[in-house]
FITORSE-715761 format. One line per field, with one value per residue (C-alpha): residue number from 1; x, y, z. Coordinates in nm, 2 decimals. Layout:
n: (NUM | ...)
u: (X | ...)
v: (Y | ...)
w: (Z | ...)
END
This chain:
n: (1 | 2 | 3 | 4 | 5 | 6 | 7 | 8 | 9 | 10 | 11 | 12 | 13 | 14 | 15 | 16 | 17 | 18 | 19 | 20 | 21 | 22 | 23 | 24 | 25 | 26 | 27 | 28 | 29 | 30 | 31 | 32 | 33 | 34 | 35 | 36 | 37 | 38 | 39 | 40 | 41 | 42 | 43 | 44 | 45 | 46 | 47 | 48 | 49 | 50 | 51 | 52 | 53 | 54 | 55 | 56 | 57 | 58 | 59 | 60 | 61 | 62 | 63 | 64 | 65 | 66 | 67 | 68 | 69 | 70 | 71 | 72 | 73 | 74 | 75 | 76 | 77 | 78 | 79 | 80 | 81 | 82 | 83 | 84 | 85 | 86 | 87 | 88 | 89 | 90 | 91 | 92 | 93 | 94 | 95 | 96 | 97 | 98 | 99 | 100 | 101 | 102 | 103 | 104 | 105 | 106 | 107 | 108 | 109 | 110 | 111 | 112 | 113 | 114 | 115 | 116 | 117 | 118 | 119 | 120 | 121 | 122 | 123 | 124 | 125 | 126 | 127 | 128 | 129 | 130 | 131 | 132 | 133 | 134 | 135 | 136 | 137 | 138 | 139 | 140 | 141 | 142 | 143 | 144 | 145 | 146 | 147 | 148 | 149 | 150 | 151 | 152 | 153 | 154 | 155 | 156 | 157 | 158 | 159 | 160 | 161 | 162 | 163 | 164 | 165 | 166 | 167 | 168 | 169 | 170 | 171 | 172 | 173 | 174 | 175 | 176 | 177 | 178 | 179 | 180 | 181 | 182 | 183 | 184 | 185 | 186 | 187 | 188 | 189 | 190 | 191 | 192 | 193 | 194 | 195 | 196 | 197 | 198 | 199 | 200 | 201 | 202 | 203 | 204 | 205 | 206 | 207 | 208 | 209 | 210 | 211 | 212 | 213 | 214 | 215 | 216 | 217 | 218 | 219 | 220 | 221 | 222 | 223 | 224 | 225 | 226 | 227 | 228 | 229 | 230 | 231 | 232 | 233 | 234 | 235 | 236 | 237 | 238 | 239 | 240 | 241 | 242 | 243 | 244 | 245 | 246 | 247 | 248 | 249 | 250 | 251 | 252 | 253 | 254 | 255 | 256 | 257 | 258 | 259 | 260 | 261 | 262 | 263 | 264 | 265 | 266 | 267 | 268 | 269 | 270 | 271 | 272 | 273 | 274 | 275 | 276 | 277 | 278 | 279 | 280 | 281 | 282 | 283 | 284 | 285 | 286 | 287 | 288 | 289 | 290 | 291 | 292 | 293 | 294 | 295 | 296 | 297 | 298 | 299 | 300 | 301 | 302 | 303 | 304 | 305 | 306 | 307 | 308 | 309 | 310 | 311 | 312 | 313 | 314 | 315 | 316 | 317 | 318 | 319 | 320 | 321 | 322 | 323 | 324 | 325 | 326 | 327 | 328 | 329 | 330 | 331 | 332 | 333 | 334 | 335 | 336 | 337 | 338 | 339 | 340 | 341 | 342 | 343 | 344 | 345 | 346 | 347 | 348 | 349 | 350 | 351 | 352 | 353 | 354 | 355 | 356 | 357 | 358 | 359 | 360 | 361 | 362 | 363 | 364 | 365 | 366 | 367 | 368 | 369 | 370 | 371 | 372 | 373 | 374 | 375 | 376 | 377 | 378 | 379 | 380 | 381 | 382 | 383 | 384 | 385 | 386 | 387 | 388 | 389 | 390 | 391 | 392 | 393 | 394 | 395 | 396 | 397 | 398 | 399 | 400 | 401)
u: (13.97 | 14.15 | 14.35 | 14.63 | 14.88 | 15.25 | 15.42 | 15.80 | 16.03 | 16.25 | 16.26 | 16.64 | 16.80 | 16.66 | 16.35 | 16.28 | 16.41 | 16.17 | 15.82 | 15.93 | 15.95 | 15.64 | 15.43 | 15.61 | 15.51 | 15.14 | 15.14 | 15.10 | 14.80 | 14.47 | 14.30 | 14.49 | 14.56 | 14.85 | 15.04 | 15.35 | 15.39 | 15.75 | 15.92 | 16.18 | 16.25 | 16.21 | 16.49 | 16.52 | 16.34 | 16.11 | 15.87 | 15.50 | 15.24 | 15.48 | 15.44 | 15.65 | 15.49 | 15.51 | 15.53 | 15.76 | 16.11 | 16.11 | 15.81 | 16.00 | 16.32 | 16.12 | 15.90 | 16.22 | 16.46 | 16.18 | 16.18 | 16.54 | 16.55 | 16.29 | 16.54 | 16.88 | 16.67 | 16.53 | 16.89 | 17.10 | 17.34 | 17.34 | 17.60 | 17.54 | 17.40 | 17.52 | 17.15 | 16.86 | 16.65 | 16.26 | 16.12 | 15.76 | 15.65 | 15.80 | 15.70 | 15.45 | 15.12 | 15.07 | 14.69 | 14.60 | 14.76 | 14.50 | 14.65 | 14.58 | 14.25 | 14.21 | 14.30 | 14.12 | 14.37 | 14.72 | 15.05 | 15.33 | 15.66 | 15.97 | 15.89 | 16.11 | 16.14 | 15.86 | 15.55 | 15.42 | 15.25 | 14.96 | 14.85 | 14.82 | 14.68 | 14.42 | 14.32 | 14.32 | 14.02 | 14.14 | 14.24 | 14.63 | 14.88 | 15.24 | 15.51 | 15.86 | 16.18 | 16.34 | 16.24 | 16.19 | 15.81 | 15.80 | 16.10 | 16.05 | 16.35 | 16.63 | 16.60 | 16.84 | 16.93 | 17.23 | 17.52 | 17.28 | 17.37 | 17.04 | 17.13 | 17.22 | 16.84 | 16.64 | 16.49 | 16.37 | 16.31 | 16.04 | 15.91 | 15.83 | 15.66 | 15.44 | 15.36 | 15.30 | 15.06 | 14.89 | 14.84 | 14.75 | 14.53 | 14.20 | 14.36 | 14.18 | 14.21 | 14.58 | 14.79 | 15.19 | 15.38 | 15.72 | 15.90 | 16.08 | 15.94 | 16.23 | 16.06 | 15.71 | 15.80 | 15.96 | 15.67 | 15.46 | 15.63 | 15.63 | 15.39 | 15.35 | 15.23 | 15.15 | 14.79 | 14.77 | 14.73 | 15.03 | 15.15 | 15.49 | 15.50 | 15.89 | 16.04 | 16.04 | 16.24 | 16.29 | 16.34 | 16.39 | 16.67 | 16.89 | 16.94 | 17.21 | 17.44 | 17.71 | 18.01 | 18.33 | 18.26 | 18.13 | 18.43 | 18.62 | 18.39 | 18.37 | 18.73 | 18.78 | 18.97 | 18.79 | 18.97 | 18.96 | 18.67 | 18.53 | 18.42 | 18.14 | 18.14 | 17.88 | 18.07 | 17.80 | 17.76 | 18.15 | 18.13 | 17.86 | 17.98 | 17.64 | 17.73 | 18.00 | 18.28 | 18.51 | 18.41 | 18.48 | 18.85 | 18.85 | 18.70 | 18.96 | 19.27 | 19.13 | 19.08 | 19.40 | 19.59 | 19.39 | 19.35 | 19.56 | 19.51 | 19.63 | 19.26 | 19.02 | 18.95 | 18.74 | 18.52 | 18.42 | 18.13 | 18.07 | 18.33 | 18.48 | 18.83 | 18.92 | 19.33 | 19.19 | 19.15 | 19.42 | 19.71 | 19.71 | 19.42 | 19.33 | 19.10 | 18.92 | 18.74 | 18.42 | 18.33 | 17.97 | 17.72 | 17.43 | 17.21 | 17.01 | 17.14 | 17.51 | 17.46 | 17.24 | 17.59 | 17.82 | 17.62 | 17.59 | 17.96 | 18.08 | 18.11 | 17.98 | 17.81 | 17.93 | 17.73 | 17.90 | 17.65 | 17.54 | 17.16 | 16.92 | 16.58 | 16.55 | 16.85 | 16.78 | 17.14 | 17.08 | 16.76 | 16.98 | 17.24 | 17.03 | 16.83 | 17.11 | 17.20 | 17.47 | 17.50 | 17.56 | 17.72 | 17.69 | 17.61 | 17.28 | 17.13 | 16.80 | 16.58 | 16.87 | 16.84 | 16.46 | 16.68 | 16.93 | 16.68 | 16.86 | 17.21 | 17.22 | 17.15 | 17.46 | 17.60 | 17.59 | 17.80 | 17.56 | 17.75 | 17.89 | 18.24 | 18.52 | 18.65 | 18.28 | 18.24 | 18.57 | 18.47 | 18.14 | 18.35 | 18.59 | 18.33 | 18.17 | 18.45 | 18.45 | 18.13 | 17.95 | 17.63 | 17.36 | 17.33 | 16.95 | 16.86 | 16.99 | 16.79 | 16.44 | 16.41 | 16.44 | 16.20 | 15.96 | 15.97 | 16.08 | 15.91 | 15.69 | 15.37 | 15.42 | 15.44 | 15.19 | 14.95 | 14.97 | 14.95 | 14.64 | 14.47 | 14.57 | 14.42 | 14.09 | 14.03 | 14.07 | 13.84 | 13.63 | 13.60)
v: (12.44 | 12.38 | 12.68 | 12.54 | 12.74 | 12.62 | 12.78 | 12.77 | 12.97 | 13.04 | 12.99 | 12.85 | 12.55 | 12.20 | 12.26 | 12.58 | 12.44 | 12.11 | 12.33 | 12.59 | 12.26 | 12.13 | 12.47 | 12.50 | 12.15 | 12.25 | 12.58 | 12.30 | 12.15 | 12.19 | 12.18 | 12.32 | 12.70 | 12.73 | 13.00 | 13.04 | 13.25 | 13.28 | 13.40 | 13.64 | 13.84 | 13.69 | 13.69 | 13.88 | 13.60 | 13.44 | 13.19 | 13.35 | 13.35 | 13.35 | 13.62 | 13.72 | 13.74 | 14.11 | 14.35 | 14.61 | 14.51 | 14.68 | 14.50 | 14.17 | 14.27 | 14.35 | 14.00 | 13.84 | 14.01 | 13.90 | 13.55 | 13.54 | 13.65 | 13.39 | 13.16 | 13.29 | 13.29 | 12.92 | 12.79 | 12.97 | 12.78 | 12.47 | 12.37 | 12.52 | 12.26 | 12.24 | 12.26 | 12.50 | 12.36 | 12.41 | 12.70 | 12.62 | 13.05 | 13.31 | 13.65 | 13.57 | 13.57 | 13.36 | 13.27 | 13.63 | 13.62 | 13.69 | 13.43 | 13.19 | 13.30 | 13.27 | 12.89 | 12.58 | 12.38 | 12.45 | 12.24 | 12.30 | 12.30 | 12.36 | 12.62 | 12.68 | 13.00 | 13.05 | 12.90 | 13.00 | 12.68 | 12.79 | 13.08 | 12.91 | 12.54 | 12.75 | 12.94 | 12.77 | 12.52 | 12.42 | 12.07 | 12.07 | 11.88 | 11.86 | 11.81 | 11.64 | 11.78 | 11.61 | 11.47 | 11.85 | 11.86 | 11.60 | 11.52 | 11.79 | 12.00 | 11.83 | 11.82 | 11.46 | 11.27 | 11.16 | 11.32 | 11.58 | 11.66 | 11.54 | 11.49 | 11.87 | 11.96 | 11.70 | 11.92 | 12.10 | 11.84 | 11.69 | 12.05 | 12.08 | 11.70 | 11.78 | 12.15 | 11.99 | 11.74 | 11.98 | 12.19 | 11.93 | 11.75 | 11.88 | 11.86 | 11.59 | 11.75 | 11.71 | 11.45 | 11.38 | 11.39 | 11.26 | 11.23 | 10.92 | 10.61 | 10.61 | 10.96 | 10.83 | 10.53 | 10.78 | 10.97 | 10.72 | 10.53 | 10.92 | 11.03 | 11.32 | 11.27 | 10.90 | 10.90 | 11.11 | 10.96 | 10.94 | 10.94 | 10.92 | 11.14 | 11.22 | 11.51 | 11.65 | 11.86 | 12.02 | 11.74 | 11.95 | 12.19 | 11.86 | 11.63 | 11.46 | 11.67 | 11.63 | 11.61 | 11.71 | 12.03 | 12.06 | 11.99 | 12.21 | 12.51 | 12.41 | 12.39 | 12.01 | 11.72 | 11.55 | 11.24 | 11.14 | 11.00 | 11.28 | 11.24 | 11.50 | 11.63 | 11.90 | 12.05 | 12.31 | 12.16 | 12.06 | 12.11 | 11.93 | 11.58 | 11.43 | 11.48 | 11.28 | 11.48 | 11.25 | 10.93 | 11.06 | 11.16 | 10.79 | 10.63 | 10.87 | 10.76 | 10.38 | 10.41 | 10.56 | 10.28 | 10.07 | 10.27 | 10.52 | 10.81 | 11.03 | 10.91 | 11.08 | 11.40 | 11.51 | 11.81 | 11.99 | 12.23 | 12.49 | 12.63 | 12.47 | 12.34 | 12.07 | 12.02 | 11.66 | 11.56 | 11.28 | 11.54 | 11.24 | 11.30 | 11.61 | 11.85 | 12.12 | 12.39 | 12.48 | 12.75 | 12.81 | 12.78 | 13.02 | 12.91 | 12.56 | 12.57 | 12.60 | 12.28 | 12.11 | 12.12 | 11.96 | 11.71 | 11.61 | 11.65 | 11.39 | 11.01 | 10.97 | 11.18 | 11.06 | 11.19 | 11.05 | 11.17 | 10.94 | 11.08 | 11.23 | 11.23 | 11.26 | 11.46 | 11.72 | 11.67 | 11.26 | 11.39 | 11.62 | 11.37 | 11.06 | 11.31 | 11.40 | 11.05 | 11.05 | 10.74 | 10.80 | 10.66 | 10.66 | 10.49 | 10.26 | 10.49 | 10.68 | 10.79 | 10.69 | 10.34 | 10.44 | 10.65 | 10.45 | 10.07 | 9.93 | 9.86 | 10.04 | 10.35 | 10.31 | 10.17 | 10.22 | 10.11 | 9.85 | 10.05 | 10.40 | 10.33 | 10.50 | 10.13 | 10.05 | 10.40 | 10.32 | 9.96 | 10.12 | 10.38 | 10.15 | 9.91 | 10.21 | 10.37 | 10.00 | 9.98 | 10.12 | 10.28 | 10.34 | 10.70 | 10.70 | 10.42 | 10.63 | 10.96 | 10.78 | 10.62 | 10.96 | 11.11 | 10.82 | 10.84 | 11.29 | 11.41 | 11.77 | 11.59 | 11.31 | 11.49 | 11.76 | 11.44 | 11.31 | 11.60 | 11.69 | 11.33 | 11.40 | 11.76 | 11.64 | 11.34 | 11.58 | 11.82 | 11.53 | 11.43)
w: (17.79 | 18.11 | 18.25 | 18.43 | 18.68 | 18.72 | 19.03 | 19.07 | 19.28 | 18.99 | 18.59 | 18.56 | 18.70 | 18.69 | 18.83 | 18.67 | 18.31 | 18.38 | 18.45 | 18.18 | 17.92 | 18.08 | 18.02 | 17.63 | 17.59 | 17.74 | 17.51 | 17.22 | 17.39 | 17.21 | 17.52 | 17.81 | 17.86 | 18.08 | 18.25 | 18.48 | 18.81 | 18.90 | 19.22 | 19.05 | 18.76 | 18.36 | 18.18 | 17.86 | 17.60 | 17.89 | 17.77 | 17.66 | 17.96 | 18.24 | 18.49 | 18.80 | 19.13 | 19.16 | 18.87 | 19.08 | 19.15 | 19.47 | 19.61 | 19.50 | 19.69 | 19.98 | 19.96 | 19.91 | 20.20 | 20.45 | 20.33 | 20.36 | 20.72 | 20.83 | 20.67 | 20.84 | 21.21 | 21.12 | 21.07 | 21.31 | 21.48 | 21.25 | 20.99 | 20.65 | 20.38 | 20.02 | 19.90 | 19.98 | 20.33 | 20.34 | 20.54 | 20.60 | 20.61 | 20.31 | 20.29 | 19.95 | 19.99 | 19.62 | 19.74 | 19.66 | 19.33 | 19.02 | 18.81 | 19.10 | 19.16 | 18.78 | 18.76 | 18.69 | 18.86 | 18.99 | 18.99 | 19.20 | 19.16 | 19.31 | 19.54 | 19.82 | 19.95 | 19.76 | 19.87 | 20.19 | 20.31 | 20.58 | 20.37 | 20.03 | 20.14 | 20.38 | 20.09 | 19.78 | 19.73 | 19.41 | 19.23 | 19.28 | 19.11 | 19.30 | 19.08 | 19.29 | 19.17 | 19.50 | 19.82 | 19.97 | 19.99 | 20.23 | 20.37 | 20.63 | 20.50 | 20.33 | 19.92 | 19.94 | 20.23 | 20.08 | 20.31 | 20.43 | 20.82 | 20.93 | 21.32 | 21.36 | 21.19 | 21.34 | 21.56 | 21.28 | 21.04 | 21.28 | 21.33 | 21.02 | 20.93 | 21.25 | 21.06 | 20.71 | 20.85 | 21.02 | 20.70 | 20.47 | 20.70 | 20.56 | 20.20 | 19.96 | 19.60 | 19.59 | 19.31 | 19.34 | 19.03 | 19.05 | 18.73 | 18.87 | 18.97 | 19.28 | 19.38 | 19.34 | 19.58 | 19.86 | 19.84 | 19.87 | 20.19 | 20.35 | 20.64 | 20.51 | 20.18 | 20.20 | 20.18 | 19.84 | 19.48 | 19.29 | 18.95 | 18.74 | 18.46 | 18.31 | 18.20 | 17.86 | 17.69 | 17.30 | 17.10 | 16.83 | 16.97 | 17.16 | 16.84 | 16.68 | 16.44 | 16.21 | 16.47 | 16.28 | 16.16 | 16.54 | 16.69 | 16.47 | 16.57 | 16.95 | 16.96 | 17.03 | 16.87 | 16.60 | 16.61 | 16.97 | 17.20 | 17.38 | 17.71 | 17.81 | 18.23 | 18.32 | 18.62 | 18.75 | 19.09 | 19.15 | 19.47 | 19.59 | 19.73 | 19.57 | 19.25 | 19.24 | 19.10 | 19.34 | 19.22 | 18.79 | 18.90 | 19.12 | 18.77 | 18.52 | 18.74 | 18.68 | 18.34 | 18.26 | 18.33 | 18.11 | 17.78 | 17.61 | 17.75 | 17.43 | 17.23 | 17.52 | 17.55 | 17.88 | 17.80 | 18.07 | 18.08 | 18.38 | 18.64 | 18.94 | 19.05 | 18.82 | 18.91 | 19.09 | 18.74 | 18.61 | 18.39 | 18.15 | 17.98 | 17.74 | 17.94 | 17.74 | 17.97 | 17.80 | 18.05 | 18.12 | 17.84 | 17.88 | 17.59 | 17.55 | 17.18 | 17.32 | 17.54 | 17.27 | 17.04 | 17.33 | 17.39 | 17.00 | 17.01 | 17.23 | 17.27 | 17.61 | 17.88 | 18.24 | 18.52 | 18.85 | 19.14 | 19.43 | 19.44 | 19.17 | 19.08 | 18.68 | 18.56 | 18.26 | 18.14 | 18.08 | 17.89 | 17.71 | 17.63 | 17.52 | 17.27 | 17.11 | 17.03 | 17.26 | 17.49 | 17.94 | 18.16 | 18.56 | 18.89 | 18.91 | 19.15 | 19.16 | 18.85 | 18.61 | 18.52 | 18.44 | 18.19 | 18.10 | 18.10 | 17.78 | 17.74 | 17.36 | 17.59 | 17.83 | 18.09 | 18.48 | 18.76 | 18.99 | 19.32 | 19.40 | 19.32 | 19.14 | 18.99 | 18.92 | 18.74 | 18.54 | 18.43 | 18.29 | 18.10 | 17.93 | 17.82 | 17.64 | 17.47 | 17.30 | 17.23 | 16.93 | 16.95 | 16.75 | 16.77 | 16.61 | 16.82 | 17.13 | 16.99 | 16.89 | 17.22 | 17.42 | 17.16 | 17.20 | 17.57 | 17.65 | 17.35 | 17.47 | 17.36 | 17.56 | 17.91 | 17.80 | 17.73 | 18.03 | 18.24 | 18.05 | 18.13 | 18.50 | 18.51 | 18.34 | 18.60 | 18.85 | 18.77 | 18.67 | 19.06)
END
């Protein structure tokens, strides 16, 4: 039996929702005893055997104030960043950690402001596996470059490369897991991780839970039009330039003066300023949706998912979409078209543009998909058993060495 330790900074958002699937999915496993340690509270309904980092909440405010102020003294004076930048030191001290000390072997994930990186890679002489949610871990700060202001942290960027190879100099025992091919290659072609084995291993999610369902009675109960083509937007990061919401109101403008805009309906999930989008089109706010089951029935719901950003690793939400049977669209860019690699599964625009984005869209509201086809490829390829398989194989090699 192989007691594995996933560490993550936090237990929502993509990264958190990937190693929380990759620990259910490793629950299942025969063979593999795994456990979580989280940088913040649980939730009410956590996930069995995941533990926060400190059992008092003051001792976790405390931990977490400090790590904050080594943060806002770090980055005083430069512009502020849409996403999270790297801080080599935090006020944890994870190395001392009994669930650490307890482990076979430990994967990483994403840790910022988390993972204090002298203390733990000084202390822990242990295989570990590191699991990419985005190019943070060796970039030297920034989690994309795409639009990041890297001339005003250069500076501290090259601090930090000149830090992390410094730290991971004597480290030999370490894999990279990207869930991406596109992250696996950037890792690979990095100074800082370079030298390291690598591996590709996807995400997973519950197959089960995100699957096809009858879409009528749906609609009715969600609210939205039954006999219209619903186009699905997940708006949670509106105002990050990355994720494209400029380029869907570009591609909705387009489109609207080539079909009739009365048949589409744009659902739109999470909050954000939508008055860019076209009036023409029907726009139904879906609000937030707190529950996997909640997003599980949108995505069965609609036509098409459209997810418009410029840069991602291995979106969750495409997961989501394909194993519902429900077919995406997008631009050809990072860790989607090893999503979307048949065109019964989508379409994507070959380059970042609004007119691109709308020719992909139109072609799919023509097109009729298989809907099984669509759901038995993401099972075949996202399936819990699949990732928890591999990530087995990988952990027994290692402690095979």
């Amino acid at each position: 039996m192989i007691r594995s330790l996933i560490i993550s900074t936090v237990y929502g958002g993509g990264g958190g929702r990937a190693c929380i699937r990759l620990h259910e999915g490793l629950l299942e496993h025969p063979e593999v005893d795994s456990r979580v340690l989280i940088g913040q509270p649980l939730p009410k309904g956590a996930t069995v055997n995941v533990s926060p980092i400190h059992n008092t909440k003051l001792e976790l405010l405390l931990r977490r104030r400090y790590t904050k102020l080594i943060a806002a003294r770090t980055l005083r004076g430069r512009p502020p960043t849409e996403e999270t930048f790297l801080n080599l030191r935090t006020g944890y001290a994870i190395h001392r950690h009994p669930l650490v000390q307890r482990a076979d072997v430990i994967n990483l994930h994403w840790t910022t402001r988390f993972l204090d990186y002298a203390s733990f890679f000084a202390n822990v002489k242990k295989p570990i596996v590191w699991t990419l949610h985005d190019m943070n871990p060796w970039s030297g700060g920034f989690p994309y470059d795409k639009d990041f202001p890297l001339a005003a942290y250069q500076e501290l960027v090259d601090e930090n490369l000149r830090e992390l190879e410094r730290i991971l100099r004597p480290v030999d025992d370490l894999t990279i897991v990207a869930p991406s091919q596109w992250l696996v290659d950037l890792s690979k072609a990095s100074a800082v991780f370079g030298r390291f084995r690598h591996a590709c291993i996807p995400n997973c999610l519950d197959v089960e839970l995100f699957r096809p369902r009858d879409q009528a009675p749906l609609r009715s109960r969600l609210g939205l039009p039954v006999n219209k083509k619903i186009i699905l937007f997940v708006a949670n990061y509106i105002g990050h330039k990355r994720k494209g919401y400029q380029h869907l109101v570009a591609a909705l403008e387009e489109l609207g003066k080539r079909v009739d805009p009365t048949e589409i309906c744009l659902a739109v999930v999470g909050n954000g300023n939508l008055e860019a989008l076209p009036a023409d089109f029907e726009t139904i706010e879906l609000g937030h949706i707190a529950t996997q089951l909640g997003m599980a029935e949108v995505y069965a719901a609609a036509d098409m998912f459209v997810i418009p950003s410029e840069q991602d690793n291995l979106p969750n939400t495409v997961l989501e979409s394909l194993s519902c049977g429900t077919p995406v669209t997008g631009f050809a860019i990072g860790g989607i078209p090893e999503m979307i690699n048949d065109p019964k599964l989508g379409r994507l625009a070959p380059t970042i543009n609004g007119g691109e984005l709308a020719n992909a869209m139109e072609e799919m509201l023509s097109t009729s998909f298989d809907r099984d086809y669509i759901r038995q490829s993401a099972v075949r390829r996202f399936a819990p058993s699949v990732q928890a398989g591999a990530y087995h194989e990988l952990f027994a090699d290692m402690l095979k060495r």
